[in-house]
VEXLUM-890711 format. One record per residue (C-alpha): residue number from 1; residue in one letter; y, x, z. Coordinates in steps of 0.5 Angstrom, whole numbers, m for minus. Layout:
<atoms>
ATOM   pati   segu       y       x       z
ATOM    NUM      a       Y       X       Z
...
</atoms>
This chain:
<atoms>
ATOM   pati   segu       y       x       z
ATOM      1      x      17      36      94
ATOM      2      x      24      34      93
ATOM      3      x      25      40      88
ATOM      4      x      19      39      85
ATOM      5      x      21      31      83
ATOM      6      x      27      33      82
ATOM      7      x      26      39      77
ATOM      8      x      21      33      73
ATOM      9      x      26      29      73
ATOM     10      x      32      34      70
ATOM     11      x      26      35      65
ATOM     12      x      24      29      63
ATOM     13      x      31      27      62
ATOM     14      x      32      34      58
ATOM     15      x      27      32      54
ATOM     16      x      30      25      52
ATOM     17      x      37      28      50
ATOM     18      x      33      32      45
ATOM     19      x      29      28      42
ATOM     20      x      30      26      35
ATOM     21      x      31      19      33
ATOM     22      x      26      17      28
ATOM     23      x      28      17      22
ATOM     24      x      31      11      17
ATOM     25      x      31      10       9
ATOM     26      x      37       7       8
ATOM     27      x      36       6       1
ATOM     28      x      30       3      m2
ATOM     29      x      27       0      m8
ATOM     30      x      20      m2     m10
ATOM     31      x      19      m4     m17
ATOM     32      x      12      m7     m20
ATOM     33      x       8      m4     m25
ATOM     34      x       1      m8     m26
ATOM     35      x      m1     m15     m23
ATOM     36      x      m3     m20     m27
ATOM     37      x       3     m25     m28
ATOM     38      x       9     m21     m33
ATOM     39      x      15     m22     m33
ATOM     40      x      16     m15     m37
ATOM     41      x      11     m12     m41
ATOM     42      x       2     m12     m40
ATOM     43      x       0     m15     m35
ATOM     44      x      m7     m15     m32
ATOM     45      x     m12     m15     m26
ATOM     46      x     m10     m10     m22
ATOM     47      x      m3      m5     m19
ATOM     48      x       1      m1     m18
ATOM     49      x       9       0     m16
ATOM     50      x      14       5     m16
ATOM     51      x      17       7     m10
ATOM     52      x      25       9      m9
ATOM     53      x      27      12      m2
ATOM     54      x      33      16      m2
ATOM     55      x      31      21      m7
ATOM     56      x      24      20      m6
ATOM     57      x      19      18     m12
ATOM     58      x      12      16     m11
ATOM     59      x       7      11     m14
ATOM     60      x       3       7     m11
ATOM     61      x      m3       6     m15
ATOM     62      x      m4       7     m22
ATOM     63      x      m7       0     m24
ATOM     64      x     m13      m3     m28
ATOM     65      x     m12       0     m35
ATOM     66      x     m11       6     m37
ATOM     67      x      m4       6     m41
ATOM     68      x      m2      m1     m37
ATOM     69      x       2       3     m31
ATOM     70      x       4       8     m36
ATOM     71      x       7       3     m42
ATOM     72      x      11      m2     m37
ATOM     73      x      14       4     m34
ATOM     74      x      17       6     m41
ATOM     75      x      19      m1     m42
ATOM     76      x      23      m2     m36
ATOM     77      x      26       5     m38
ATOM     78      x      23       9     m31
ATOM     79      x      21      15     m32
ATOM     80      x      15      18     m28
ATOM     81      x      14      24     m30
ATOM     82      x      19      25     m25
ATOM     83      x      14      23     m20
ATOM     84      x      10      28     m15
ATOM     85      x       7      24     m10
ATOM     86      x       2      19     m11
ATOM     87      x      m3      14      m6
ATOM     88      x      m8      11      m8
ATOM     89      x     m10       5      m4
ATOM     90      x     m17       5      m5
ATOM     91      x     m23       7     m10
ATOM     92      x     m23       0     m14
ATOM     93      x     m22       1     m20
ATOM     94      x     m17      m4     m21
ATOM     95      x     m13       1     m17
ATOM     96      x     m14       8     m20
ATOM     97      x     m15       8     m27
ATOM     98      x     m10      10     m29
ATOM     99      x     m10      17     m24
ATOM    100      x     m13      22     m29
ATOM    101      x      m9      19     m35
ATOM    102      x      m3      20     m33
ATOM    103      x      m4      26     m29
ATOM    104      x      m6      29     m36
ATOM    105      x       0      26     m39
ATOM    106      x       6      25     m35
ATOM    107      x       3      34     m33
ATOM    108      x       5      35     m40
ATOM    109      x      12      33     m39
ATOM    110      x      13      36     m31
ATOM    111      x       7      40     m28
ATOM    112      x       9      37     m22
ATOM    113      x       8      30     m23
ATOM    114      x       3      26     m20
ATOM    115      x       1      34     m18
ATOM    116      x      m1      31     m10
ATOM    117      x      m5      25      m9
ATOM    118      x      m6      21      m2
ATOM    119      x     m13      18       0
ATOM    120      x     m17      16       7
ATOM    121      x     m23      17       9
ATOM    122      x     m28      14       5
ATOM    123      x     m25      14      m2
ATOM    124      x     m30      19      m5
ATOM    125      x     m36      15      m2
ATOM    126      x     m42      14      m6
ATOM    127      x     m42       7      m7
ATOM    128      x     m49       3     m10
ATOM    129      x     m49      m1     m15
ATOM    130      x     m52      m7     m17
ATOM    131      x     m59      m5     m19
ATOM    132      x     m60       0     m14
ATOM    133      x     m57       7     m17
ATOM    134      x     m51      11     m14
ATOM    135      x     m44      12     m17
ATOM    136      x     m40      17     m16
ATOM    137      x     m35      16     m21
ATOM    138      x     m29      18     m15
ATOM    139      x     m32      24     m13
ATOM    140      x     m33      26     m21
ATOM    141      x     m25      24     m21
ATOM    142      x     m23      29     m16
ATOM    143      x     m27      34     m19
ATOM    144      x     m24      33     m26
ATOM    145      x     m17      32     m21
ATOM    146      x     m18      39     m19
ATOM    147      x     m18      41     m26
ATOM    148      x     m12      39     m27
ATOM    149      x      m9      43     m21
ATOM    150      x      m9      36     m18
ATOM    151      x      m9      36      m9
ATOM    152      x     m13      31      m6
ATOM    153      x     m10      30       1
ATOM    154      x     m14      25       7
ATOM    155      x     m12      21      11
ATOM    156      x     m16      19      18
ATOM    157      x     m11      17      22
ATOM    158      x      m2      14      21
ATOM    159      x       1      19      18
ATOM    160      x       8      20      17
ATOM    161      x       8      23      11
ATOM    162      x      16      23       9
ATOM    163      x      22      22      14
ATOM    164      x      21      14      15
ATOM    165      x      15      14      10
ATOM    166      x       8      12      13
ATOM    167      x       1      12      12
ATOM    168      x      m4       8      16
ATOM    169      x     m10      11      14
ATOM    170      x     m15       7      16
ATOM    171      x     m14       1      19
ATOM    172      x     m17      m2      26
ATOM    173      x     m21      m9      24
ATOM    174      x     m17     m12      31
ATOM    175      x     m18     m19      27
ATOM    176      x     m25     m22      23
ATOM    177      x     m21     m21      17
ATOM    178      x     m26     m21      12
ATOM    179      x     m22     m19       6
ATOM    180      x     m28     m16       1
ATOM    181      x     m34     m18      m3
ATOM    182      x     m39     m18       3
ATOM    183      x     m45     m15      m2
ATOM    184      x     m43      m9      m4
ATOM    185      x     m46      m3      m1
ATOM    186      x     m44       4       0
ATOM    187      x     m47      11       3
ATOM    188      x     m43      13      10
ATOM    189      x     m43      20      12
ATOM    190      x     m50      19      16
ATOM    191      x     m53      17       9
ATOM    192      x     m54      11      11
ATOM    193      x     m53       5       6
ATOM    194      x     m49      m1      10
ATOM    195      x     m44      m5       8
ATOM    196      x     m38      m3       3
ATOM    197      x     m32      m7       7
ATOM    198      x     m26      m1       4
ATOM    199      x     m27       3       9
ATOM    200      x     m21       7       6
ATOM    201      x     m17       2       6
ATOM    202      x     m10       3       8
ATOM    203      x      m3       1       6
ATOM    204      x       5       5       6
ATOM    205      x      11       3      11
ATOM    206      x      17       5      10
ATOM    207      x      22       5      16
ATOM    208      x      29       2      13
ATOM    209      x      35      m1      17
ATOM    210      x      34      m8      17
ATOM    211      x      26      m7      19
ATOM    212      x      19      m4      17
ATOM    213      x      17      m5      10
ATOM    214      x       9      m6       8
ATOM    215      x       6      m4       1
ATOM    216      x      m2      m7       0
ATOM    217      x      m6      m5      m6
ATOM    218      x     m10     m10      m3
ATOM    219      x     m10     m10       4
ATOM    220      x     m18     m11       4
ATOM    221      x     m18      m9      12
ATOM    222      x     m13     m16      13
ATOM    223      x      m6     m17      12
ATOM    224      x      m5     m19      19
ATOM    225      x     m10     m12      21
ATOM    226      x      m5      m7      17
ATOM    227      x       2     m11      20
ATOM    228      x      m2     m11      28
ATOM    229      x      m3      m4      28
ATOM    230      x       3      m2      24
ATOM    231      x       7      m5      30
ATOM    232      x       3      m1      35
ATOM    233      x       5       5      32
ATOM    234      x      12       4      29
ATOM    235      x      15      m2      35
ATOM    236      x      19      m5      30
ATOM    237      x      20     m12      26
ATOM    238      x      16     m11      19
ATOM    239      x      21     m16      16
ATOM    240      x      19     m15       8
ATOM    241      x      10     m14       5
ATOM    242      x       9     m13      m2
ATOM    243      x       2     m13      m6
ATOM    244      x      m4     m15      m6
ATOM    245      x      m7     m18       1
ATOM    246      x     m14     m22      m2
ATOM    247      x     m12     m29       0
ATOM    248      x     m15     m32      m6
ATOM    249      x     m21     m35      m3
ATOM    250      x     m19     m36       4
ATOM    251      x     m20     m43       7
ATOM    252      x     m12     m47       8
ATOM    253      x     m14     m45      16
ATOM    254      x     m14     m39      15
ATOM    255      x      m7     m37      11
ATOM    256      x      m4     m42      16
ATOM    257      x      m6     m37      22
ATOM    258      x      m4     m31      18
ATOM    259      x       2     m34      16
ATOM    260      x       4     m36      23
ATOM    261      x       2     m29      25
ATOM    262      x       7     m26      20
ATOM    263      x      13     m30      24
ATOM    264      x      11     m27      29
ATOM    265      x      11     m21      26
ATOM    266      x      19     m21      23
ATOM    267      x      17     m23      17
ATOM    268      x      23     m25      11
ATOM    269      x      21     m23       5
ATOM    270      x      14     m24       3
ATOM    271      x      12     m22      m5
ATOM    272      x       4     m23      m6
ATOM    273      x       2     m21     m13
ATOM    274      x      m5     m18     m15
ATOM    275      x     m11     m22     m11
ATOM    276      x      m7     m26      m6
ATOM    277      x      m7     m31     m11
ATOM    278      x      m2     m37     m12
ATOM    279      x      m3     m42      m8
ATOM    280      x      m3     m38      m2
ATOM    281      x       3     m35      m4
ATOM    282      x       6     m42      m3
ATOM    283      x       3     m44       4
ATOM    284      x       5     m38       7
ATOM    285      x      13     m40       4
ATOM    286      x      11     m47       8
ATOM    287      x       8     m45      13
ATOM    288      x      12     m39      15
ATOM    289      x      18     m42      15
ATOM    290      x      21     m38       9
ATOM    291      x      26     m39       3
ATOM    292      x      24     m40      m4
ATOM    293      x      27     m33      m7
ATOM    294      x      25     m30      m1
ATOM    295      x      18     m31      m2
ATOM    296      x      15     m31      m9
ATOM    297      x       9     m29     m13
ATOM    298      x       9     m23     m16
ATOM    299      x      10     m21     m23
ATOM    300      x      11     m13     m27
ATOM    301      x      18     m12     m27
ATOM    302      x      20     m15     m20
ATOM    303      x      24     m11     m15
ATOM    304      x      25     m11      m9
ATOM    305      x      31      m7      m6
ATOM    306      x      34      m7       1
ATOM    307      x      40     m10       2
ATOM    308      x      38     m15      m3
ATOM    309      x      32     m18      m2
ATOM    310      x      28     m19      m9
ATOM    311      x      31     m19     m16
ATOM    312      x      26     m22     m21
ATOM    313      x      27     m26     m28
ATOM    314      x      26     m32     m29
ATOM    315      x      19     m34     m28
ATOM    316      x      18     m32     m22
ATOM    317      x      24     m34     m19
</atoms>
């Protein structure tokens, strides 16, 4: 019995010598594309963000237009067509116009752009609308994707999908979080039409040296949802979100716990752009315990940068 405990402890012990640490992004840099205020360019209701990790490109939802994403990123001289990797938050469309125009655009610069598009479980979903009749417009989206030699890629589950890069896939409703139009219907894999709460929800994490960094398209599934399960998956401070959260409509008592919650959670920079609305940005400043330049609304051409914290012109500073 000695040997056999011994022997699994030498194992054991063999095993942790040769684990590999996780992975860390020791630069990154976030720069937004589309939301509605603008320091630089078109804005909209909608977004979308650049993402810079060490040599890594991708982009994070393509915006409420067509062109917006495509016209902002040339007046802030960066060019996408370098880019091959491309999440989409969710189905709303606010989100994922721009797919198809600028695969078929930036594919004509590099074949390679955009060539590879990341989604959960959810996203081709049939949704209703208001008069009864069925939408299948992302399903014909991924065909017409396909077309154009475009890889769609599912997510059901976290997923580390570049070393120090993650995606949550769809995330657990821990908390009430009701962070979605409560009328809308979609049809779920057993044909039934139930609720549309985005299932397909999910959020980008990236793994830096100073702690987790959260991306939200609009964070249907609830802000303090996405950085609970996070933390669970990745044992770590998230110390910076960025995007949309959908807070515009929730109660003061509400974005006084979420703001407590995001303490809790290591939070130093927080930039709410898109449907978080403005009022909300400034409670949770307040009531997080955050400084001014650190906590802010978002605008088209903010960027935020490891190591400095958010750069942004004047009106939103």
């Amino acid at each position: 019995m000695k040997k056999i405990s011994l022997l699994l402890s030498c194992l054991l012990t063999l095993c942790l010598l040769n684990a590999q640490p996780p992975h860390v992004v020791k630069h990154l840099k976030i720069t937004v594309l589309s939301t509605m205020l603008a320091n630089a360019g078109l804005g909209e209701w909608g977004f979308s963000a650049l993402v810079e990790a060490d040599g890594t490109r991708i982009l994070f939802d393509t915006g409420s237009h067509d062109s917006t994403v495509l016209k902002n990123s040339r007046n802030l001289k960066l060019d996408l067509s370098t880019v091959p990797t491309l999440i989409l938050s969710h189905n709303h469309d606010d989100h994922t116009t721009g797919w198809l125009t600028l695969r078929k655009y930036l594919q004509s610069v590099q074949s390679n752009s955009l060539q590879v598009t990341h989604v959960a479980p959810g996203f081709l979903a049939t949704r209703m609308n208001a008069d009864g009749t069925e939408d299948h417009h992302r399903y014909q989206d991924s065909i017409a994707y396909a077309a154009m030699k475009g890889t769609l890629v599912s997510h059901d589950h976290f997923t580390e999908i570049f070393p120090g890069i993650y995606l949550t896939g769809p995330v657990p409703r821990r908390y009430p979080e009701t962070n979605y139009n409560t009328r809308g219907r979609y049809k779920n894999n057993a044909g039934e039409i139930v609720e549309d709460n985005i299932p397909e929800d999910m959020s980008l994490v990236i793994r830096t040296e100073e702690g987790l960094v959260l991306l939200s398209g609009c964070g249907h599934s609830g802000i303090i949802n996405n950085t609970s399960y996070i933390q669970a998956q990745l044992h770590q401070p998230i110390y910076t979100a960025i995007g949309g959260f959908h807070l515009f409509n929730t109660p003061d008592d509400k974005i006084q716990w979420t703001a407590k919650e995001l303490k809790a959670a290591g939070i130093k920079y927080f930039m709410g752009a898109h449907c978080t609305g403005i009022e909300p940005v400034y409670q949770i400043r307040e009531w997080a315990g955050l400084k001014r330049g650190d906590c802010r609304v978002g605008a088209v051409g903010d960027v935020f940068e490891t190591g400095k914290g958010f750069i942004a012109a004047a009106l939103a500073r």
